[in-house]
Every structure is written in C-alpha cells, then in structure tokens.
C-alpha positions, 0 to 999 in steps of 0.5 A, spaced: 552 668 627 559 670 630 559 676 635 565 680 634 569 686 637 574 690 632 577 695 636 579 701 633 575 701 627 572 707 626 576 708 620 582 705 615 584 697 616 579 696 622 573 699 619 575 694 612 575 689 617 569 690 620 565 691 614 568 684 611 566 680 618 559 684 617 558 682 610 560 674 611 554 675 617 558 676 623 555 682 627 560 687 629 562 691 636 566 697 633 570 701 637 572 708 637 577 712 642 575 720 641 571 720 633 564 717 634 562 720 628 568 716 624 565 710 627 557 712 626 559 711 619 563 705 619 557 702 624 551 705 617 556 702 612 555 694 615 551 689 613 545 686 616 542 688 623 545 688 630 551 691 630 554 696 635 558 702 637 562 703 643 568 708 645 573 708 649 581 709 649 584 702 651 590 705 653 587 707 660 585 699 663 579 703 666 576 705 660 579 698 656 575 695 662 569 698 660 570 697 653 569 690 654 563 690 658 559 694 653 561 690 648 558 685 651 553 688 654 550 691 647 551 684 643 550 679 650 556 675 647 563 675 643 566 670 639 572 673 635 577 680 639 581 684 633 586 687 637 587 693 631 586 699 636 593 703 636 598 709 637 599 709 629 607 712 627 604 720 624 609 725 622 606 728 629 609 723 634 616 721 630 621 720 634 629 719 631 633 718 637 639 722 634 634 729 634 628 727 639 628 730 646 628 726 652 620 730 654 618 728 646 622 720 647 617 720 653 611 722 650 611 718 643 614 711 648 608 712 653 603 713 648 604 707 644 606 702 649 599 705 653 595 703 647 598 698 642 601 694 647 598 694 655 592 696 652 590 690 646 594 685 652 587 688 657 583 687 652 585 680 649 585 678 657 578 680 658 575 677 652 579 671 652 576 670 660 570 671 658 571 666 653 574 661 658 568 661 662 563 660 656 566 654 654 566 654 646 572 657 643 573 663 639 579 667 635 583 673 638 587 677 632 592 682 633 594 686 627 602 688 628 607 690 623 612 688 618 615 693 623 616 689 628 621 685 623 624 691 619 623 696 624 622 703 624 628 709 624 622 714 626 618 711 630 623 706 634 616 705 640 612 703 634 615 697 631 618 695 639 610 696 641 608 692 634 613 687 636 611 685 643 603 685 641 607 678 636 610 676 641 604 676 646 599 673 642 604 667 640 603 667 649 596 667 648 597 661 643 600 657 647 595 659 653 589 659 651 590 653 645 587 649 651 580 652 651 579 651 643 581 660 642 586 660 637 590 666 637 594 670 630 597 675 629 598 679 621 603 683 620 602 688 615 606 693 611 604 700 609 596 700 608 594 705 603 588 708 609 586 716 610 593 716 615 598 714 611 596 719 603 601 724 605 606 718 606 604 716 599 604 723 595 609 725 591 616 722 591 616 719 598 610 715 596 614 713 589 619 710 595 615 706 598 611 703 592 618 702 590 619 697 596 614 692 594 615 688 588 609 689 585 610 696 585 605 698 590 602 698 598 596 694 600 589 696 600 585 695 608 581 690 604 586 686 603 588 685 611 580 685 613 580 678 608 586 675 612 583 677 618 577 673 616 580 667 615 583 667 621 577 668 625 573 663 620 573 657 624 577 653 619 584 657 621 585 653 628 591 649 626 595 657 624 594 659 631 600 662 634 602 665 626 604 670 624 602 673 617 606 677 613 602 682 608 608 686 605 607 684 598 614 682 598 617 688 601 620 685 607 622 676 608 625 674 614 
C-alpha cells in the first residue's frame, strides 16, 4: 500500500485523483485551502480505509510546512506527492496586459506565483526530504498546463506559473533520480471540472470543444489515469517528462 498526498483535492482533477490512487489501494492525504466540506466529501467518496484530511494554503511556506507535517503526522508516512494544488485562471483573476491595472497585474502575479510555483516547489522539498531520509524511493507529479507551452493571453501569471512547476519538476528529475524519486509532470488542456462549466457554455465552450480534434475537452478522470501511471512504480524510466493530455489540441 502507497501513502499518497494530493494537494488540492478537495474537488475537479485533485479529487479524480484522489479517488483513482484510492481505488487501486493507495491511501490518501487529501488536501484542502479554505472548503473543508469540499474535501470531507472528496475523503467519503474514497475507497478503502485510512485516508485522511488536511488544510492549508500552500502558498504561505508556514502553512505548506504544516501541510506536510500533518500528512505525515496522520498516515506516518508518504510515498507518492501530487503537486495539483493552484491559483486556477477564472474570469475573477484575469489579467490581459492591455486593459489590467498595475494593483490588478500585481494581485493576480503574487497569488499565483505564491501557490502554483513557490507553493508546490515547498511542498515538493519537504516531501522529497523526507523521502531522501526513509531511503526507499517514491514519485512526485505536478500537474502543469498545455498553457505553459501555448500560453495565456488572459491569464499570462498562469501559463508563466504552470511553466516553471515544468521546468522545476525536470530540476528534481535530475536531483532526486539519485535516491530512486522519479519526478513528472502532465500537463493538461482544459478539463471539464465545476471550474471551468461557465467556459464550456454556449459559444465559447463550442470555441474550446472545436480546439481538439475530437471535438471535445477532457474528463478529470482521464488526467487521474495518468497521474496513476506515473505513480505506479513502473513509470520510473519517464521520469523528467512531461505528458501532454490535450486531445490533439496543441503540438510542440
């Protein structure tokens, strides 16, 4: 049995995630920022026994510090991190350069380099120390965005954040290879989660359908499938890769 900690999983692509690691037997931290009700039931909805809840925004290194300490603290050990937690682009946090004001281009800047960067980069260090000193391997995903790679015209902090969580996880490929710790990241196109249904309405989710070949977006399901590969113990040799989960939307 591996003992996993998905942050950000109290709903969309984290709580699919969670659900998949908990199906195939691992048990499961899942982590919340500010709705514990969210994550209580993403925590009802696992299989098996021994999973657990915690809260914390990542993007104050005390907070992620105690993140850390209480997934441990609650399941006595990890195996598997998934760095999922983030600032997500809304219509709330846009930022176009040519109509943003400098205070808006701040706010939007600061909050997504805090949790989607700085954030996943503590957390991913306090795990993979404490792997370091258990001796015994493990796995480290990130999930990115094919934004990084296509980018983001309302939402250019996004793509830049999701950018450098790929880039720092080819860092701790190279790092932690070492100590038997593969390290990957997925980087996916738009995911059809609660977040994103007032994107997929109407015209605009035509637009967005339209972008992929096979005429639609993806399911959270689909990422957690990936995301179970490459914590399965038999993806050590992709470690350092990064997997496009676009439907064709984007090549580069």
């Amino acid at each position: 049995m591996a003992h996993a900690l998905v942050t950000g999983s109290s709903r969309g692509i984290g709580r699919a995630i969670a659900q998949t690691l908990a199906r195939r037997g691992d048990r499961v931290v899942v982590h919340y920022a500010r709705d514990r009700a969210a994550a209580d039931d993403t925590l009802a909805s696992l299989d098996g026994t021994g999973h657990a809840v915690v809260g914390g925004d990542i993007g104050d290194p005390v907070e992620a510090k105690r993140v850390v300490s209480d997934a441990l603290a609650a399941v006595g050990t990890l195996d598997i991190l998934v760095n999922n937690a983030a600032a997500a682009p809304n219509a709330a946090n846009a930022h176009p350069v040519g109509s943003t004001s400098y205070e808006q281009w701040q706010e939007a800047w600061t909050q997504m380099v805090a949790v989607n960067l700085l954030g996943a980069s503590n957390v991913t260090m306090l795990v993979a120390q404490h792997l370091i000193e258990r001796g015994s391997g493990g796995s480290i995903v990130n999930v990115g965005s094919r934004g990084a790679f296509r980018g983001e015209a309302e939402h250019p902090a996004y793509a830049a954040t999701k950018a450098g969580l790929q880039a720092f996880g080819q860092s701790m490929a190279l790092a932690l290879a070492p100590h038997g710790i593969a390290v990957t990241s997925v980087a996916p196109g738009v995911v059809s989660t609660d977040r994103q249904s007032t994107l997929l309405e109407g015209t605009s989710g035509e637009r967005v359908r339209g972008q992929s070949p096979f005429g639609r977006v993806g399911t959270p399901e689909e990422v957690a499938d990936a995301v179970a590969y490459l914590t399965s113990g038999r993806s050590t040799w992709a470690s350092g890769s990064i997997l496009d989960l676009n439907g064709a939307s984007y090549f580069r």
